[in-house]
N, CA and C atoms as an extended XYZ file, in Angstrom:
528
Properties=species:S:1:pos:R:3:atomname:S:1:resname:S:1:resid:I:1 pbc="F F F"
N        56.487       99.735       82.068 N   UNK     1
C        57.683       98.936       82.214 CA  UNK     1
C        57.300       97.550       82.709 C   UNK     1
N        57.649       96.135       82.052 N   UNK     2
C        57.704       94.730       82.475 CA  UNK     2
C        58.404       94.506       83.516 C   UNK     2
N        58.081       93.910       84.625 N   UNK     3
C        59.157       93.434       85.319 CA  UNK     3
C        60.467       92.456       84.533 C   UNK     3
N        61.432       92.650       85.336 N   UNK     4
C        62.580       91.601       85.082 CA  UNK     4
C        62.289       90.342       83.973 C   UNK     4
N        61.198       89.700       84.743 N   UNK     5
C        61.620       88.086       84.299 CA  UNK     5
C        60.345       88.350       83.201 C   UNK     5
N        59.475       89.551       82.885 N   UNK     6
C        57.977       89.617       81.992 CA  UNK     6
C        57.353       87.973       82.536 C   UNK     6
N        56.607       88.450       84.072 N   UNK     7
C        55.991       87.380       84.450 CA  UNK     7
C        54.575       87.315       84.060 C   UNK     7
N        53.996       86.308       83.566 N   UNK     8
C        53.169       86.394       83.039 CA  UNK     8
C        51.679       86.879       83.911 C   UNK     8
N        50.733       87.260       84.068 N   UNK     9
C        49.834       87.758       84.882 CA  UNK     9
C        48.179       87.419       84.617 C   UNK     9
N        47.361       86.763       85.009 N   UNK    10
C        46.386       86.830       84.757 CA  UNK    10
C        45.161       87.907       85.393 C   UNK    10
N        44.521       87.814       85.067 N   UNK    11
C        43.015       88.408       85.286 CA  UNK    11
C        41.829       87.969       85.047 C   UNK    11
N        41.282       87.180       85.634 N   UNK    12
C        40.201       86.936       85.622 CA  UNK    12
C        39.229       88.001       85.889 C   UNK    12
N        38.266       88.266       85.036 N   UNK    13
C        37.008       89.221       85.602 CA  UNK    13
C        35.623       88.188       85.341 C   UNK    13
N        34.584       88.623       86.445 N   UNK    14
C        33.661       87.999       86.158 CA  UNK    14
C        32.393       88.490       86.929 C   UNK    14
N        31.543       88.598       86.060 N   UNK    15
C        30.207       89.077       86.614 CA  UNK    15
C        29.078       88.272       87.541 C   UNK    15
N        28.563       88.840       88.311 N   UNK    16
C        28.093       88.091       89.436 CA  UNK    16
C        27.246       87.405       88.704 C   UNK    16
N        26.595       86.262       89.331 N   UNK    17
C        25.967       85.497       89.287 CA  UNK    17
C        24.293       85.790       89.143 C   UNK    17
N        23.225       85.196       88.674 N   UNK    18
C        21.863       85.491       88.133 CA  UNK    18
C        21.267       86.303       89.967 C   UNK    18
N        20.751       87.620       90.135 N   UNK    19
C        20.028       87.380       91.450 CA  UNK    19
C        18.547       87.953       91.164 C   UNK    19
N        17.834       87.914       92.258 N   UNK    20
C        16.932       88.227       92.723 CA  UNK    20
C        16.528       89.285       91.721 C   UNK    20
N        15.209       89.310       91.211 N   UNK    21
C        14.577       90.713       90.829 CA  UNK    21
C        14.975       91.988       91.938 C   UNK    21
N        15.095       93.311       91.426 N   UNK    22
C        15.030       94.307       92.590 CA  UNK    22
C        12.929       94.287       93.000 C   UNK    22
N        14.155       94.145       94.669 N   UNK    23
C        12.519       94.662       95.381 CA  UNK    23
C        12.309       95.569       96.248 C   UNK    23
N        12.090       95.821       96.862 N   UNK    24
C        11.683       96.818       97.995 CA  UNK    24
C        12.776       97.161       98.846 C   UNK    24
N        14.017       96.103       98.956 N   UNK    25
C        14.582       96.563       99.981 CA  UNK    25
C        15.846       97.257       98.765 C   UNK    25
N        17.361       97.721       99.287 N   UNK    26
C        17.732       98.394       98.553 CA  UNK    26
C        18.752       97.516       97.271 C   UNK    26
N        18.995       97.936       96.743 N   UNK    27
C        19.604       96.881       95.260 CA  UNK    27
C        21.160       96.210       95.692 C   UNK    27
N        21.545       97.154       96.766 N   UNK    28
C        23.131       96.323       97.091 CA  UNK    28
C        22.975       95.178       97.784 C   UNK    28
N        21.474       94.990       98.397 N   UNK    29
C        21.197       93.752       99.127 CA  UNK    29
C        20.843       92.841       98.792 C   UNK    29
N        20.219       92.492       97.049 N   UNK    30
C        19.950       91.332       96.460 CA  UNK    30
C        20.733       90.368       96.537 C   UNK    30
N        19.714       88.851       96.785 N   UNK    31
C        20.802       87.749       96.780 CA  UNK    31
C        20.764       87.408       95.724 C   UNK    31
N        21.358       86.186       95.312 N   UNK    32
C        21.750       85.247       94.191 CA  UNK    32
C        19.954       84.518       94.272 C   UNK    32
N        19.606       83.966       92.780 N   UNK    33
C        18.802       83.018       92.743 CA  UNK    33
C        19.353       81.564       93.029 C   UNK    33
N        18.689       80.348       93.169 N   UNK    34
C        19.146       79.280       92.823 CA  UNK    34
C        19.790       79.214       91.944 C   UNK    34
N        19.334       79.563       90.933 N   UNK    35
C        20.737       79.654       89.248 CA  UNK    35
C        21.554       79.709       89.691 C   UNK    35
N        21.631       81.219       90.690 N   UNK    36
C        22.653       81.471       90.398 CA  UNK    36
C        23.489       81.200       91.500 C   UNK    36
N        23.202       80.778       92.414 N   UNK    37
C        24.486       79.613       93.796 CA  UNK    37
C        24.576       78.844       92.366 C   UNK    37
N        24.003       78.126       92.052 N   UNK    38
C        24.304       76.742       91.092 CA  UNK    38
C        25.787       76.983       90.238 C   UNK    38
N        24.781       78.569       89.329 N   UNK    39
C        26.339       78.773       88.091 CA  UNK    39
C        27.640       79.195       89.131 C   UNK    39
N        27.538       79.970       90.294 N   UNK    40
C        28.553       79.975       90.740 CA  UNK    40
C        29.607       79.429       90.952 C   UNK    40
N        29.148       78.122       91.202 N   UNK    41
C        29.972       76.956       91.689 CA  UNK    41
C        30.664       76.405       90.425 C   UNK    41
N        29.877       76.351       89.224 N   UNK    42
C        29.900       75.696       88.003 CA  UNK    42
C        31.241       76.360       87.675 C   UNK    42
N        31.342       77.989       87.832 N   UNK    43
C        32.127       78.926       87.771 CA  UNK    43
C        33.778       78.782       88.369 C   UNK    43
N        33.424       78.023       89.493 N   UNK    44
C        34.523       77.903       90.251 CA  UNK    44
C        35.342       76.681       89.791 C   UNK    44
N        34.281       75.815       89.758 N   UNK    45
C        34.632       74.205       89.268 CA  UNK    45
C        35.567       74.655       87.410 C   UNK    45
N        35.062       75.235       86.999 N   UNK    46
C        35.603       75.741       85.530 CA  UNK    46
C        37.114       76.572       85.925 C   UNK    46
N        37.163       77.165       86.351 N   UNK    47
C        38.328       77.836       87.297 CA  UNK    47
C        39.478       76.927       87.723 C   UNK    47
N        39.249       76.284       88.415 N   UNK    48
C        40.103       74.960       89.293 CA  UNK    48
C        40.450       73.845       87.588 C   UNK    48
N        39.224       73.615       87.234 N   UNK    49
C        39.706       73.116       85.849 CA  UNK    49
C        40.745       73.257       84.873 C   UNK    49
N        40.927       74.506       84.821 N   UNK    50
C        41.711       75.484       83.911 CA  UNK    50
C        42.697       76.127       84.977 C   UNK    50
N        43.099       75.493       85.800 N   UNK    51
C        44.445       76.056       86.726 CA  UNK    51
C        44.004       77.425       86.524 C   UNK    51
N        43.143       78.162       86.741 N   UNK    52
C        43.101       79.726       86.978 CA  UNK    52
C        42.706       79.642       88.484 C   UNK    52
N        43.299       79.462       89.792 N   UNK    53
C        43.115       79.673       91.064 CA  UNK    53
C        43.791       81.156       91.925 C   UNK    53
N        42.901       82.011       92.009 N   UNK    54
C        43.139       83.308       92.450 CA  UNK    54
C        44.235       83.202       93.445 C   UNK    54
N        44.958       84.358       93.134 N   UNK    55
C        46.033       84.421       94.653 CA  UNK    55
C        45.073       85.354       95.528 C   UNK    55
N        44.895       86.501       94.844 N   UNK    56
C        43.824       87.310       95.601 CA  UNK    56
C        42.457       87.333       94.603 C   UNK    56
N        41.521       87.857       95.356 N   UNK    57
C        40.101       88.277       94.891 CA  UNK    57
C        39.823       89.258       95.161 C   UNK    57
N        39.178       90.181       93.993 N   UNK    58
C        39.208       91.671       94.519 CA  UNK    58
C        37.668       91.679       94.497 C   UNK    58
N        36.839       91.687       95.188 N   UNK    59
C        34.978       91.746       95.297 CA  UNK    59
C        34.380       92.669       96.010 C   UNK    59
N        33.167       92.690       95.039 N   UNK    60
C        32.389       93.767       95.189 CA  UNK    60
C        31.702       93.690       96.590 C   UNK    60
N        31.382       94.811       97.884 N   UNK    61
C        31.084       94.441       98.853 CA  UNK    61
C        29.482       94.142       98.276 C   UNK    61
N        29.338       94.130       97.793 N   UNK    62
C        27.002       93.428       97.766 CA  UNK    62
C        26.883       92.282       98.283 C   UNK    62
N        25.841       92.111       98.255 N   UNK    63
C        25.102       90.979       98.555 CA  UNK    63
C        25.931       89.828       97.609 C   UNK    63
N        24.879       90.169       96.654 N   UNK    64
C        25.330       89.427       95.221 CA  UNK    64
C        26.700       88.740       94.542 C   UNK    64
N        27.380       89.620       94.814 N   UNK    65
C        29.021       89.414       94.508 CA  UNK    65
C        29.800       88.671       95.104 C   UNK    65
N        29.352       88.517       96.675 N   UNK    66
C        29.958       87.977       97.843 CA  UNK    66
C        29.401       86.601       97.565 C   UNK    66
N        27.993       86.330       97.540 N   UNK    67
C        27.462       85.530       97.592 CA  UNK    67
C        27.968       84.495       96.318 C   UNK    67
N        28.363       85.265       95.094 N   UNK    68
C        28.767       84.810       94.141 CA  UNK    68
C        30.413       83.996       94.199 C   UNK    68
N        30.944       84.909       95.177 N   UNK    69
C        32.529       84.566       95.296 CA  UNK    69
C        32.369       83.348       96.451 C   UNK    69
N        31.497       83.266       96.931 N   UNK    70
C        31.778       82.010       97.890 CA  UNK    70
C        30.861       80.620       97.366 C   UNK    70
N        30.130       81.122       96.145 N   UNK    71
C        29.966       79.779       95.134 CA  UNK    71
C        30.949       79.067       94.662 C   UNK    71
N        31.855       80.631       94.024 N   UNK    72
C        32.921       80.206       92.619 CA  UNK    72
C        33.906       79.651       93.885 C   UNK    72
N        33.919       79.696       95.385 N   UNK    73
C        34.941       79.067       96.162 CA  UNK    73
C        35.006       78.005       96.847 C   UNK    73
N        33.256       77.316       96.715 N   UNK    74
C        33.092       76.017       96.867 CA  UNK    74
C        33.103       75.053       95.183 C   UNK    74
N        33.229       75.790       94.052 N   UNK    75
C        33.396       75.146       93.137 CA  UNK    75
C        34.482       74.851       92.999 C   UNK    75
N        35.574       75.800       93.258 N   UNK    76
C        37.099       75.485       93.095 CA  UNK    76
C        37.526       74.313       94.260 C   UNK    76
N        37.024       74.031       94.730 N   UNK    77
C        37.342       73.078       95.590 CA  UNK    77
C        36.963       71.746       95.609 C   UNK    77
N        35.887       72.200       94.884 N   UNK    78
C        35.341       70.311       94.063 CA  UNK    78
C        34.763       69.783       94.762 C   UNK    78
N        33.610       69.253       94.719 N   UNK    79
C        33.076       67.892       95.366 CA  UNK    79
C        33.547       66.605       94.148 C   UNK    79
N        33.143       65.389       94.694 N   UNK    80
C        33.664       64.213       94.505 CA  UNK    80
C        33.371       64.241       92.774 C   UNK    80
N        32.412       64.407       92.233 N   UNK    81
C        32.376       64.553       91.187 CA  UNK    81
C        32.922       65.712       90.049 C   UNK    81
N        33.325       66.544       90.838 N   UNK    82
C        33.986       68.237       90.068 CA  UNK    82
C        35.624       68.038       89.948 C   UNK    82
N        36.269       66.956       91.344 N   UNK    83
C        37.386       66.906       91.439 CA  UNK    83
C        38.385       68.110       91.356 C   UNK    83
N        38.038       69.394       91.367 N   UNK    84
C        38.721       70.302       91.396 CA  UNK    84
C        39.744       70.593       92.419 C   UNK    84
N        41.012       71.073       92.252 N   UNK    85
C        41.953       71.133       93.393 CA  UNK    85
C        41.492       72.316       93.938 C   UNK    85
N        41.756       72.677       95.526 N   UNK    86
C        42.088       73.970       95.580 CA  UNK    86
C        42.787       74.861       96.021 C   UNK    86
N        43.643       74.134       96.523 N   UNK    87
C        45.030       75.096       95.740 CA  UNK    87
C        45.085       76.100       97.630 C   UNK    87
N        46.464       77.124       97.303 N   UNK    88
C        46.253       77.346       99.190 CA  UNK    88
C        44.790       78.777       98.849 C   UNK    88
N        44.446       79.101      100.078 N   UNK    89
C        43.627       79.880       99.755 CA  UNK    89
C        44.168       81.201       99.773 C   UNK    89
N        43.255       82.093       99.182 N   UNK    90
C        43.655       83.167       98.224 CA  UNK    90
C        43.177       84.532       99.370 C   UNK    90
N        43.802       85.762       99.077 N   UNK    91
C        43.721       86.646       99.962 CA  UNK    91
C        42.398       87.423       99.350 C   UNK    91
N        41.329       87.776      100.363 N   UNK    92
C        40.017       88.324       99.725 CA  UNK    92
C        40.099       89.583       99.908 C   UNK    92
N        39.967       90.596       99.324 N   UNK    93
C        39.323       91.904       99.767 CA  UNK    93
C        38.128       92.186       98.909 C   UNK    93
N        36.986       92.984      100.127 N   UNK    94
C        35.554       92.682       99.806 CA  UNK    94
C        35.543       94.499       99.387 C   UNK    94
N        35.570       94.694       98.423 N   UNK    95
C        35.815       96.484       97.912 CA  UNK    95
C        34.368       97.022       97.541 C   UNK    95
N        33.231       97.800       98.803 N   UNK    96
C        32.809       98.625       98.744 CA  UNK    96
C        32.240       99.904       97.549 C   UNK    96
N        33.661       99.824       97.063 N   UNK    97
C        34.406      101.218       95.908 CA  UNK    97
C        33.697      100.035       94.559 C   UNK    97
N        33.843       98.983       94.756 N   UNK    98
C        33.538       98.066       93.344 CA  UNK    98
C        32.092       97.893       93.001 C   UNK    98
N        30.821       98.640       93.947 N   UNK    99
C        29.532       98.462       93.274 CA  UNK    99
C        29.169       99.525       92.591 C   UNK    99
N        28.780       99.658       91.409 N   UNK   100
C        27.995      100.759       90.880 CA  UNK   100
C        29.829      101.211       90.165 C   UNK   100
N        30.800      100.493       90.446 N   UNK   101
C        32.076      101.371       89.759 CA  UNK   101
C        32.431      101.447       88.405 C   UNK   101
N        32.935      102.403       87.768 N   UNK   102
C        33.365      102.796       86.098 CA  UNK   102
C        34.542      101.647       85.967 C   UNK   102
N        35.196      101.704       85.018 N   UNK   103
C        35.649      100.956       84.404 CA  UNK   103
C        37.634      101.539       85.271 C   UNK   103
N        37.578      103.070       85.316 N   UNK   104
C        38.627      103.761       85.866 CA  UNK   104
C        38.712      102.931       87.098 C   UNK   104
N        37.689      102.828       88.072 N   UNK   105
C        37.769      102.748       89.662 CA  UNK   105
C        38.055      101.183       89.435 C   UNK   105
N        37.452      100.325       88.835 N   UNK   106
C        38.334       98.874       88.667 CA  UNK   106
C        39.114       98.645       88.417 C   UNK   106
N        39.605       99.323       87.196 N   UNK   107
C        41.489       99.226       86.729 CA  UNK   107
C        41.483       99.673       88.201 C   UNK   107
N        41.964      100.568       89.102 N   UNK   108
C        42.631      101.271       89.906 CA  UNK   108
C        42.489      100.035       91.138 C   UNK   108
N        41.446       99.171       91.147 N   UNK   109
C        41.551       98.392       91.995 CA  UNK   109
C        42.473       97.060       92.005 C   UNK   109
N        42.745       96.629       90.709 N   UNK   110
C        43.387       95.978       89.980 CA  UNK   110
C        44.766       96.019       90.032 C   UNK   110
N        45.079       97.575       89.920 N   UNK   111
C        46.432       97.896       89.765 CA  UNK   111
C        46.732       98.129       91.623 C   UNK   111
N        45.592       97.853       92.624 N   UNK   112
C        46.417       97.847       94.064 CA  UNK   112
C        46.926       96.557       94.331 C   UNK   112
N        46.683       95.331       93.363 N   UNK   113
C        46.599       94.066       93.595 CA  UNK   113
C        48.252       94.072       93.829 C   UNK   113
N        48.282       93.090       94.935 N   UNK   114
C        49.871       92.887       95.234 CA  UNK   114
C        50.771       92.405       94.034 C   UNK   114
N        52.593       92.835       93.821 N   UNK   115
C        53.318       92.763       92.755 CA  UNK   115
C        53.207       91.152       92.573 C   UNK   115
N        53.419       90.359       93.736 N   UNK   116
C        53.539       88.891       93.676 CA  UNK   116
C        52.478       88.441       93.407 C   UNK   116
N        51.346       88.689       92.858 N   UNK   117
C        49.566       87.873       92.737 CA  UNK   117
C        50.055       87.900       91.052 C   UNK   117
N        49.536       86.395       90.784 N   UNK   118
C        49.817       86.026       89.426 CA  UNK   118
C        48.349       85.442       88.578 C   UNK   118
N        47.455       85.473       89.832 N   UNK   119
C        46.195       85.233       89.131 CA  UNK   119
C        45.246       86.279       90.332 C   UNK   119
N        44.548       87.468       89.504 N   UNK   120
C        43.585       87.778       89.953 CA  UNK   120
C        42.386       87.595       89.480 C   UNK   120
N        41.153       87.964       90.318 N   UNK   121
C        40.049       87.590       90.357 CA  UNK   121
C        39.200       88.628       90.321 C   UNK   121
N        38.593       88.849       89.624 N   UNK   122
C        37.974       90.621       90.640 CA  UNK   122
C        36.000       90.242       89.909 C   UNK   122
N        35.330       90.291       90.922 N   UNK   123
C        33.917       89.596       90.655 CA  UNK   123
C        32.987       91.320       91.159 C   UNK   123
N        32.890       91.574       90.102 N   UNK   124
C        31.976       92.737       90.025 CA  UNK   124
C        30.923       92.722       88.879 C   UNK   124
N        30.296       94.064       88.809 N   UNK   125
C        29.299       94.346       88.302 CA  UNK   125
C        29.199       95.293       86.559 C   UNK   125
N        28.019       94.742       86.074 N   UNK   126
C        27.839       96.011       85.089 CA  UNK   126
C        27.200       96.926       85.328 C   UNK   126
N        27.967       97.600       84.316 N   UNK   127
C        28.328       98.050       83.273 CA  UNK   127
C        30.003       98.168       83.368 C   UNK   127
N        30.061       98.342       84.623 N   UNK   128
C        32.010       98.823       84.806 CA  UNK   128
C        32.525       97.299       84.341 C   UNK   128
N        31.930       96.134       84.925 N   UNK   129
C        33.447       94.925       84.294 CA  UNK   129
C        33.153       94.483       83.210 C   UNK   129
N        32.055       94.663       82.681 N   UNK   130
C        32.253       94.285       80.695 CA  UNK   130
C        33.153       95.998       80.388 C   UNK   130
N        32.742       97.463       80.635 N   UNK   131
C        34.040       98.238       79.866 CA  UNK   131
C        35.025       97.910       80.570 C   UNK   131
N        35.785       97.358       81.767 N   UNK   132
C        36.551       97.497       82.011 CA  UNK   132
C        37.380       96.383       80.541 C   UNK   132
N        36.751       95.278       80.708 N   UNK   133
C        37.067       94.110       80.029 CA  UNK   133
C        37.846       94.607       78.477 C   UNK   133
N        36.523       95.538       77.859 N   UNK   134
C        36.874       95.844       76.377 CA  UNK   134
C        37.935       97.020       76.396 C   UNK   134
N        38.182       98.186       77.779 N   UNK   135
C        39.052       98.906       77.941 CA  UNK   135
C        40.600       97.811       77.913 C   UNK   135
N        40.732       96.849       78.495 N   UNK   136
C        41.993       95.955       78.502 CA  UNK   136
C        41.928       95.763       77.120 C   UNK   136
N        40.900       95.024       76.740 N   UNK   137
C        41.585       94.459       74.947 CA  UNK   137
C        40.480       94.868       74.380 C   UNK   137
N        40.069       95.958       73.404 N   UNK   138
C        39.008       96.436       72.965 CA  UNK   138
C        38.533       95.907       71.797 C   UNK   138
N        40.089       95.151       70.757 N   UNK   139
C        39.709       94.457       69.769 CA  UNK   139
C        39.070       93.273       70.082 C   UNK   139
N        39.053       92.413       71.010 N   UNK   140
C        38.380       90.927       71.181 CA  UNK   140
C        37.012       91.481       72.349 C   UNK   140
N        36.687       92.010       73.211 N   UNK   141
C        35.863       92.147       74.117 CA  UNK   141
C        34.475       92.599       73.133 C   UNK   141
N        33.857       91.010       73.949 N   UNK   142
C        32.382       91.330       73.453 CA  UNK   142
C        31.606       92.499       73.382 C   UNK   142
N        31.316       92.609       72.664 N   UNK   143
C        30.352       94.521       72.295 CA  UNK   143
C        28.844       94.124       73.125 C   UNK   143
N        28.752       92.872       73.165 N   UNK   144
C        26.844       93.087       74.147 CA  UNK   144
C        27.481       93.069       75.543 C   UNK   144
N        28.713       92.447       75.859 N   UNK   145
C        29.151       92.809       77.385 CA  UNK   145
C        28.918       91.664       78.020 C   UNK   145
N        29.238       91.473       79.485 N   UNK   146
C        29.068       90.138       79.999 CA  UNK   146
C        27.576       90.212       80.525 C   UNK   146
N        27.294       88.591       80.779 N   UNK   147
C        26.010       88.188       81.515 CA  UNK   147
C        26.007       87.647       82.491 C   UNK   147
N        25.509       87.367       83.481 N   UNK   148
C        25.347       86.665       84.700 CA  UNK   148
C        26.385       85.653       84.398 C   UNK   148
N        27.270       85.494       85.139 N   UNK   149
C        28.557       83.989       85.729 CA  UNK   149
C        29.180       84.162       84.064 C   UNK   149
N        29.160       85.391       83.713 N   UNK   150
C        30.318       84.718       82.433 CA  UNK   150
C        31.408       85.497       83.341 C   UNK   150
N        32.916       84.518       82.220 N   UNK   151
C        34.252       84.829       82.825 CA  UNK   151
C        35.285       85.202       81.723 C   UNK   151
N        35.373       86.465       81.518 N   UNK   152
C        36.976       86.562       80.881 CA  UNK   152
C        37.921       86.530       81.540 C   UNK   152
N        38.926       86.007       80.708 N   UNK   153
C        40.205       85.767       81.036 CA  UNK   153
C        41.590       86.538       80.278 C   UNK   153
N        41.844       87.426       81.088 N   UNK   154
C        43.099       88.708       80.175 CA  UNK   154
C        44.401       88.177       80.672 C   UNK   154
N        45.582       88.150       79.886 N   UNK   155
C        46.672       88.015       80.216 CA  UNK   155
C        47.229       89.027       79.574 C   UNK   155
N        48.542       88.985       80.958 N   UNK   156
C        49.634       90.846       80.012 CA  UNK   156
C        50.885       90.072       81.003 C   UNK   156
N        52.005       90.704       80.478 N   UNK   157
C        53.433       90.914       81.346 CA  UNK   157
C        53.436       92.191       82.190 C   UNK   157
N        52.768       92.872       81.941 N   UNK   158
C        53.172       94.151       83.223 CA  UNK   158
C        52.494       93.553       83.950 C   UNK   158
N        53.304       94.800       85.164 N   UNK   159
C        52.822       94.376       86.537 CA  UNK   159
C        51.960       95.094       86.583 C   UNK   159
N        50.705       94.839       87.933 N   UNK   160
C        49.623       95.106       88.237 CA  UNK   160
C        49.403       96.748       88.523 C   UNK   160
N        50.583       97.211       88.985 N   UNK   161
C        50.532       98.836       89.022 CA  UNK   161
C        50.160       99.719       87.885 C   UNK   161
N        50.763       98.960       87.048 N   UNK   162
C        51.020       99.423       85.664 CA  UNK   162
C        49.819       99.242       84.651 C   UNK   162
N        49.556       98.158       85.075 N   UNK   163
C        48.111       97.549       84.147 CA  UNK   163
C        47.320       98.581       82.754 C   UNK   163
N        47.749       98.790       81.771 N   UNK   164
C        46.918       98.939       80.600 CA  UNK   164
C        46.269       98.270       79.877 C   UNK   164
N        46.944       97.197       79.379 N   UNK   165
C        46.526       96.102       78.393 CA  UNK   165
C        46.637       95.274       78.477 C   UNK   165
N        45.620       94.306       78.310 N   UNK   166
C        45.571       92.713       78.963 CA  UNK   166
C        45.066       91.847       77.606 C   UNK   166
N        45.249       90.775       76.810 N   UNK   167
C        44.895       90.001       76.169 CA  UNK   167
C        43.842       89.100       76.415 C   UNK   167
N        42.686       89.161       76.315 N   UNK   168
C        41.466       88.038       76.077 CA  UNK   168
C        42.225       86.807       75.368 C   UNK   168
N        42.733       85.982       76.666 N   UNK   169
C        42.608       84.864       76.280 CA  UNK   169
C        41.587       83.283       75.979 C   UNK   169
N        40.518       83.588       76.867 N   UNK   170
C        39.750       82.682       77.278 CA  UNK   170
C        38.381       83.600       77.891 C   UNK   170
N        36.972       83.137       77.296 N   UNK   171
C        35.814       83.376       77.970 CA  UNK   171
C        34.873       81.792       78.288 C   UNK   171
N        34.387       82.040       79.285 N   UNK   172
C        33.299       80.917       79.886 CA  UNK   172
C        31.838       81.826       80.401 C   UNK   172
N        31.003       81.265       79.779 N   UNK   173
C        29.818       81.563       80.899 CA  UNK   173
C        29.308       80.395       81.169 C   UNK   173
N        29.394       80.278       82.999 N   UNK   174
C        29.410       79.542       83.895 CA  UNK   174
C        27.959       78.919       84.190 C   UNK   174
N        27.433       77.889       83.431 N   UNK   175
C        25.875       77.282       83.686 CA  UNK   175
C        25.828       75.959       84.475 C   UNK   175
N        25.274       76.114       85.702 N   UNK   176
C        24.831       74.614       86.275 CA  UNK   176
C        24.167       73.636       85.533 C   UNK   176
């Protein structure tokens, strides 16, 4: 069921940013490379560009993800040359449940997103946010899946509880 007014809803999904080879210590603790602070930001700055500014962010608790979401949150904010607005700031939850998660446990995170959030954000990992991606719109979602700082962009009229099907409107992968 649409709400009332069929408000329009976005979704942003987007895969973390380039990190670290795995090494010795355990894989939820990898940071970002230089790339990848760089594409982050690039990420954010592209974001703020395109009026896609999160009400909430739904992120993966890692290293990586976090590290990634507070790139894409100094990009949305612009330095003198990015000029990006940024807009009031957005409610974070850092979701634990989102590393290593299926494509099920992200919809489900998606669909806790508050009724009033009109742009979400949700910065996780593969394999779950490229199927989650092609589970929303299976006819347009890339078949090799996302790569480091790329960003789809799904739009639907249901509300977030409800969430089945979302339209690929827009992809970016985010390069410094």
């Amino acid at each position: 069921m649409t709400d009332a007014g069929g408000t329009e809803r976005t979704l942003v999904l987007l895969r973390h940013a380039k990190a670290e080879a795995p090494g010795s210590g355990p894989d939820v603790q990898r940071p970002l490379t230089a790339r990848g602070h760089a594409d982050s930001a690039a990420a954010g700055a592209w974001l703020a560009r395109h009026g896609l500014l999160p009400d909430v962010v739904l992120c993966s608790a890692a290293r990586r993800t976090r590290q990634t979401w507070h790139g894409v949150q100094l990009g949305m904010t612009g330095a003198a040359d990015e000029a990006g607005p940024a807009g009031p700031a957005p409610q974070v939850r850092y979701e634990p449940g989102a590393y290593e998660a299926r494509p099920a446990d992200l919809l489900a995170l998606v669909r806790s997103a508050p009724a009033e959030a009109r742009t979400v954000l949700l910065v996780a990992h593969n394999p779950g946010i490229s199927l989650l991606s092609a589970l929303l719109d299976p006819e347009h979602a890339d078949q090799e899946g996302l790569r480091t700082t790329d960003l789809v962009v799904h739009r639907t009229r249901l509300p977030w509880a409800e969430l089945s099907r979302a339209d690929i409107v827009a992809r970016h992968t985010a390069r410094a």
